[in-house]
C-alpha positions in Angstrom: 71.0 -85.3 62.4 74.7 -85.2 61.2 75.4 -81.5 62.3 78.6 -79.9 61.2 82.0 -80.2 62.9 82.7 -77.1 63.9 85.4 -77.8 66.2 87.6 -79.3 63.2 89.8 -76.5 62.1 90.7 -76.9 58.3 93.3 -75.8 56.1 92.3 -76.2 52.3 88.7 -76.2 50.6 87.7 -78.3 47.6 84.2 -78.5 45.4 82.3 -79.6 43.5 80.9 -77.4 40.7 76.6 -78.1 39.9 74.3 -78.3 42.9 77.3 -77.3 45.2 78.6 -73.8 43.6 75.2 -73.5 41.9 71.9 -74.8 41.8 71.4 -78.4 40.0 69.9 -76.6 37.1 71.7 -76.9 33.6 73.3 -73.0 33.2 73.1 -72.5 36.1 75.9 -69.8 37.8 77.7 -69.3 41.2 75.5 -66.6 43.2 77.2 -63.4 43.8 77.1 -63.8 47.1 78.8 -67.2 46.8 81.6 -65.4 44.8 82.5 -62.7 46.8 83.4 -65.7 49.9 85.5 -67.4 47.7 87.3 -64.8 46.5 87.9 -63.4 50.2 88.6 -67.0 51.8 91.0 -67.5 48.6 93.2 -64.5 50.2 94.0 -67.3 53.2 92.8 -71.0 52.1 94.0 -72.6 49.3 90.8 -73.8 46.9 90.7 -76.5 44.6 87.6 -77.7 42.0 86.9 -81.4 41.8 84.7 -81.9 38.0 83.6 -84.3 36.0 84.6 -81.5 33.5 87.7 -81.6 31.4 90.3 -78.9 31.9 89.5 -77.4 28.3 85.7 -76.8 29.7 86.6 -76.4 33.4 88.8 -73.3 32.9 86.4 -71.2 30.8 83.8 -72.0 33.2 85.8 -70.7 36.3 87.2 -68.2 34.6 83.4 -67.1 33.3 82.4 -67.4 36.9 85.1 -65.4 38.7 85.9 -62.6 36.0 89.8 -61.3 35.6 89.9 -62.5 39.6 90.2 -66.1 38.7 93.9 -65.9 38.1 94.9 -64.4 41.5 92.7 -66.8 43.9 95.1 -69.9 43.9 92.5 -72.3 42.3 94.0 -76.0 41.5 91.6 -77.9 39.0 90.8 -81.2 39.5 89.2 -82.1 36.4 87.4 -85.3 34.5 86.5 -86.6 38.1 90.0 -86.9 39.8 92.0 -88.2 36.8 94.4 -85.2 36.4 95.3 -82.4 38.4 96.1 -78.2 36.9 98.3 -75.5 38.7 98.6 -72.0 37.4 102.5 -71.8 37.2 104.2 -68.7 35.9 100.7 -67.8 34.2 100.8 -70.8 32.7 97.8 -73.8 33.5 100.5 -77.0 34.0 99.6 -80.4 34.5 101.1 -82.1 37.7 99.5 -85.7 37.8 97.3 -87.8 35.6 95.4 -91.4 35.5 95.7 -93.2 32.4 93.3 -94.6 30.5 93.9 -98.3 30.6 94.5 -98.4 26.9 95.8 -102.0 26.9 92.8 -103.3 28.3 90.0 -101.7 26.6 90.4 -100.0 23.5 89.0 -95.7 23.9 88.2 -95.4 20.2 86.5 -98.7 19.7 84.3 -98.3 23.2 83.6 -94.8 21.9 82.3 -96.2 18.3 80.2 -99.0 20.2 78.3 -96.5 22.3 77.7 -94.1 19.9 76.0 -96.5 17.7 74.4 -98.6 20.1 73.3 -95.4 22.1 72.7 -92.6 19.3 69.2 -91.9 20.2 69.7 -91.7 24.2 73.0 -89.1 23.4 72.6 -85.0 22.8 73.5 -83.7 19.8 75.0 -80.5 21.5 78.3 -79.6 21.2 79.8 -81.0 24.1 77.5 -83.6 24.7 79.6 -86.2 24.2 83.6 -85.5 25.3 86.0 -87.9 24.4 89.0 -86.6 26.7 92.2 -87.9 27.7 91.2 -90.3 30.6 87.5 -90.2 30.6 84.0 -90.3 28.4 81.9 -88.1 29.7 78.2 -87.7 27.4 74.9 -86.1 28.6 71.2 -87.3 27.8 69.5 -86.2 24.8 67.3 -83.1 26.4 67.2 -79.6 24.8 70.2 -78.5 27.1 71.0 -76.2 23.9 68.1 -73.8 24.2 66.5 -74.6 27.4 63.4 -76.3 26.5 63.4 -79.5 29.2 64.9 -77.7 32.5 62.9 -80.7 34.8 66.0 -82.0 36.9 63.9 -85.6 37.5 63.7 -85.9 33.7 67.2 -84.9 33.1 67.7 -87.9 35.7 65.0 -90.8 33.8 67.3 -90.0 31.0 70.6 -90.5 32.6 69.2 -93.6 33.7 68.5 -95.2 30.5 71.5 -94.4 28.8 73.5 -95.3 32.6 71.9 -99.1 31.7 72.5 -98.7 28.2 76.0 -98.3 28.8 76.5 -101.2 31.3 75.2 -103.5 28.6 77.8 -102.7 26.3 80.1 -103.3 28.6 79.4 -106.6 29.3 81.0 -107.2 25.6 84.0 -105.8 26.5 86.9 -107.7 28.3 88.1 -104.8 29.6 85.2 -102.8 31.1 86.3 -104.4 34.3 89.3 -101.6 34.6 86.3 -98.9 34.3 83.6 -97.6 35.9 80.6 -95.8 35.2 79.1 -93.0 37.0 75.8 -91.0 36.8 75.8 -87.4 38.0 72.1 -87.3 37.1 72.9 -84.3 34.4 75.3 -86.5 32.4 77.1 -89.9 32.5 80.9 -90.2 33.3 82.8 -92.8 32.6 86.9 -93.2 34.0 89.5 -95.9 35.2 88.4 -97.5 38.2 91.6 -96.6 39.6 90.8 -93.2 39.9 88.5 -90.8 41.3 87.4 -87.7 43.1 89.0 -89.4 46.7 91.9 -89.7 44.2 91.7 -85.8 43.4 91.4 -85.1 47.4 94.9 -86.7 48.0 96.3 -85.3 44.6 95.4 -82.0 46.1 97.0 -82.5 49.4 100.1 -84.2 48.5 100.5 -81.0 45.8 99.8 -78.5 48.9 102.3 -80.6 51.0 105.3 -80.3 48.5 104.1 -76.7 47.1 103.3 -74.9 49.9 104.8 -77.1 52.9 101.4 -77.5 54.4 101.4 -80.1 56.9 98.0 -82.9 57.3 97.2 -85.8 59.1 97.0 -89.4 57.0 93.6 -89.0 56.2 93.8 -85.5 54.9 90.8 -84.5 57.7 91.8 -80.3 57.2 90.7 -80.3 53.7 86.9 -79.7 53.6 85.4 -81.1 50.8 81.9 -80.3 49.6 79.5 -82.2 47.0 76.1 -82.7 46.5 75.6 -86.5 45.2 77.2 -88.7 48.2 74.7 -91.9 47.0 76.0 -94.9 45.8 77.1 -94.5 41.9 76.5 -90.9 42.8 78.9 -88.3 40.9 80.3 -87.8 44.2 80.1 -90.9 45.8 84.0 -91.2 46.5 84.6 -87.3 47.4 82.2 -87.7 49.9 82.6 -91.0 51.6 84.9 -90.2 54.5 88.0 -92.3 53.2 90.0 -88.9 52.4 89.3 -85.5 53.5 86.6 -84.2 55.7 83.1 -84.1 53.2 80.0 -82.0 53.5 77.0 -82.5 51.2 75.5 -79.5 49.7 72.8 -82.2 49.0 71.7 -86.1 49.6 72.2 -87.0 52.6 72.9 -90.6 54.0 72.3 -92.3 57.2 76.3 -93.4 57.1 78.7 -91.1 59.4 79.5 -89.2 56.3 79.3 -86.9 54.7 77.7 -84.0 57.1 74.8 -81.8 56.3 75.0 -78.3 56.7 72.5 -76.3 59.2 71.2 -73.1 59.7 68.8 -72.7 63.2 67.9 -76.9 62.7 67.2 -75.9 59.1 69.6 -78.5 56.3 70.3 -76.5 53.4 71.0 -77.0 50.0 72.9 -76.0 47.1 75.0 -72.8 46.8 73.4 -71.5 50.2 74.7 -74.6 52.0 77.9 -74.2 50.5 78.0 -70.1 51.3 76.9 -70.6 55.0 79.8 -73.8 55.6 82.4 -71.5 54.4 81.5 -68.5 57.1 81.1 -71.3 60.2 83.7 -73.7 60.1 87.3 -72.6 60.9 90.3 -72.0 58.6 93.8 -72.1 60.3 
């Protein structure tokens, strides 16, 4: 049993956004209760989001989440899983880092084309089921996410699975897929440069608090907290919650490795936005 560390003091806070602010249900929203922490630990603690999302998606979703509030908490967005990093700056969002897209090496358009054709049957047909952003794919399974119809999280799964394999075939045709990888969130499918990712985000975040705020951290980063819920290998948050950056928590799988650490209530694990809610009121902010 990998209990919490309560004896670490931390100094920043970073998260995931489904099955760690809400429950792993597509639509899901942050709990009330949820909210209201945030928004009183944001008065003291800086707080960062680490998505798959891009920023164009990530914002209104915060922003839908946290009301006319958003814009005073501090937030700094992480978005399409640790490739680029958004400050609010003089009421304007401003980006302060990005990862490329090796361009040179493999061609966005072209892989795009490939997999839509190759894949058109295993894709949605919903608006933003397939993004095409700056430095990442990211496409969801073809499920009625639209209207609700398949809610079943372990068929959401089945079908990020096929179109996970689907997607590894093709690149086996490109030269370049080697500067890439691909990972499966269970809800969707992400693909980035192997170069980055959400440990990349961690240490974004803390060299931005360093030089912004003066914040001081060890080498490691160990006083940011950062919480996921998908630690397994080609998990979503595989990398956030490894233990090379940071100090991670998991809102849900848990491994037998040394990290990340479950959260407990009375010998009782939780899960989800509850885990998440009951971290944030134990551990200690300096």
């Amino acid at each position: 049993m990998k209990k919490q560390q309560n004896r670490q003091k931390f100094r920043a806070a970073m998260f995931d956004f489904d099955g760690t602010l809400t429950e792993r249900t597509p639509k899901s929203s942050v709990p009330g209760s949820l909210i209201k922490t945030l928004e009183n630990l944001s008065k003291t603690v800086p707080l960062a989001l680490c998505t798959a999302r891009p920023f164009r998606t990530a914002y209104p979703k915060m922003q839908s989440c946290f009301g006319k509030k958003f814009e005073k908490m501090g937030w700094v967005l992480i978005v399409e899983n640790g490739c680029a990093g958004f400050e609010l700056k003089k009421n304007k969002w401003v980006e302060f880092y990005r990862v490329k897209w090796p361009e040179k090496s493999i061609n966005k358009a072209k892989l795009t084309r490939t997999i839509k054709a190759k894949l058109k049957g295993l894709i949605g047909h919903h608006g933003e089921d397939f993004q095409y952003n700056k430095s990442s794919l990211v496409m969801q399974p073809s499920y009625e996410n639209a209207d609700n119809k398949i809610v079943d999280n372990d068929e959401i799964a089945r079908r990020c699975d096929v179109l996970d394999d689907g997607i590894k075939k093709i690149f086996k045709k490109f030269a370049g897929a080697n500067k890439l990888k691909v990972i499966n969130s269970k809800l969707g499918i992400i693909i980035i440069p192997k170069i980055a990712d959400k440990d990349t985000g961690i240490e974004k975040f803390g060299e931005y608090l360093k030089k912004n705020r003066k914040m001081k951290f060890s080498a490691k980063y160990r006083e940011i907290i950062t919480v996921g819920d998908q630690p397994e290998k080609g998990g979503n948050d595989e990398m956030f919650l490894n233990g090379r950056i940071g100090t991670p928590f998991t809102a849900g799988e848990i491994l037998k490795s040394k990290y990340p650490l479950g959260v407990y209530k009375n010998k009782k694990r939780l899960i989800g936005p509850s885990a998440t809610e009951h971290l944030l009121k134990t551990v200690e902010f300096c």
